[in-house]
C-alpha positions in Angstrom: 28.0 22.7 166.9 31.2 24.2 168.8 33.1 22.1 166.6 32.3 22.8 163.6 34.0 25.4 161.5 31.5 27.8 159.0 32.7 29.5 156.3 30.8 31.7 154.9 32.2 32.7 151.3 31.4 35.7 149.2 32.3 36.2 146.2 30.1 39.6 145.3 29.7 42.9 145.9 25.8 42.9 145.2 24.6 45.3 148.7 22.0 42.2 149.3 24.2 39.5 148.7 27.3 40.9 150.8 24.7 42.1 153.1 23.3 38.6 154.1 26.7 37.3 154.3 27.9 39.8 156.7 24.9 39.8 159.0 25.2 35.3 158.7 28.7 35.4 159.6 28.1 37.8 162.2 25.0 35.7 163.8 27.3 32.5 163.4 29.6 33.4 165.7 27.2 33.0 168.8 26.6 29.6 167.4 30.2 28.5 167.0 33.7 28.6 167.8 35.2 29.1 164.8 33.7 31.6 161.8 35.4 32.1 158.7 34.0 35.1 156.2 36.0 33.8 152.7 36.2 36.9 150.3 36.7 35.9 146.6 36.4 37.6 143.4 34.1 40.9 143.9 33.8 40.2 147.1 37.1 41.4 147.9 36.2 45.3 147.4 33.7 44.7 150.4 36.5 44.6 152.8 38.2 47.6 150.6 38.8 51.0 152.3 39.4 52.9 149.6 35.9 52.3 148.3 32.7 53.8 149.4 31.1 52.1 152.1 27.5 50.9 151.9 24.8 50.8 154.7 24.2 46.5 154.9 20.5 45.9 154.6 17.7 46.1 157.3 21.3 47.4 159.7 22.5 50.4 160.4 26.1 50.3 160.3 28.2 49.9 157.0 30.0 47.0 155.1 33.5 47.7 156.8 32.5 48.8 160.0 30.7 45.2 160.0 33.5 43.5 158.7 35.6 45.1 161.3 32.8 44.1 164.3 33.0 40.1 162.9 37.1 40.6 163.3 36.9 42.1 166.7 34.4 39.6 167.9 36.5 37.0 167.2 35.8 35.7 163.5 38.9 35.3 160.7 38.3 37.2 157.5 40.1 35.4 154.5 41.3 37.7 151.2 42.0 35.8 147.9 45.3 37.4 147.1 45.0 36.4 143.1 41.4 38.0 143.6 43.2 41.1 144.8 45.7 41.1 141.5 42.8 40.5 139.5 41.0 43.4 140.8 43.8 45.7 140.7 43.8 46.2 144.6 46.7 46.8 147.0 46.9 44.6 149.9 47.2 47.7 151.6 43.4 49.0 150.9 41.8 46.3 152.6 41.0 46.5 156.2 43.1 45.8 158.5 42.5 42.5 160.7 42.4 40.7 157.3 44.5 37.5 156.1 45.2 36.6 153.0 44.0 33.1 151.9 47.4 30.7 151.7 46.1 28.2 149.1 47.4 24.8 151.1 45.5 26.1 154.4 42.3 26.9 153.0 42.0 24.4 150.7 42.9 21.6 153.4 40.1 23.9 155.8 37.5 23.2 152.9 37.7 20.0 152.9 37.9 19.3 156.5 34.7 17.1 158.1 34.3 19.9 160.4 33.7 22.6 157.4 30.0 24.0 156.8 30.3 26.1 154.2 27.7 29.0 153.0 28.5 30.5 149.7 26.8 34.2 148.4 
């Protein structure tokens, strides 16, 4: 499956929902090369400093410091940059280690053969 490329996209901010994501993309990574965690929508704010972090389900360690662990271990976190606009966040409260999603890349990504794709 080392060629394969997951993306694991979340779109909420629903503590179980962002919760499984987190811990999915965090468990993909020892099963291939290349893990994406997508953040649309509400899912945005998970990856947003200036809000209050919450403790991810049946873990001990928060949404950001998580987030922050994926990055570090090598997995690509993806911010919708409309999503952001829509929201009414700065580019500058979210994490840093972030990207933001260029349309023609991840939209080319999606549709690749190699794509799995995982959706909360």
């Amino acid at each position: 499956m080392a060629d394969k490329v997951v993306i694991v996209h979340l779109s909420s901010n629903d503590v179980l929902k962002a919760g499984k994501a987190l811990r999915f993309a965090g468990t993909a990574l020892s099963h291939t090369d290349t893990v994406i965690l997508m953040l649309t929508a509400q899912g945005v704010s998970v990856a947003d400093k200036t809000k209050e972090p919450f403790i991810i389900p049946t873990r001990p360690e928060n949404n950001l410091d998580c987030i922050r662990q994926f990055i570090k271990d090598g997995g690509r976190v993806f911010v919708g940059m409309d999503c952001l606009k829509a929201l009414g966040t700065s580019a500058s409260d979210i994490i840093a280690g972030c990207e933001q999603a260029e349309p023609s890349y991840v939209f080319n990504l999606l549709m690749s053969d190699q794509a799995v794709i995982m959706s909360w």
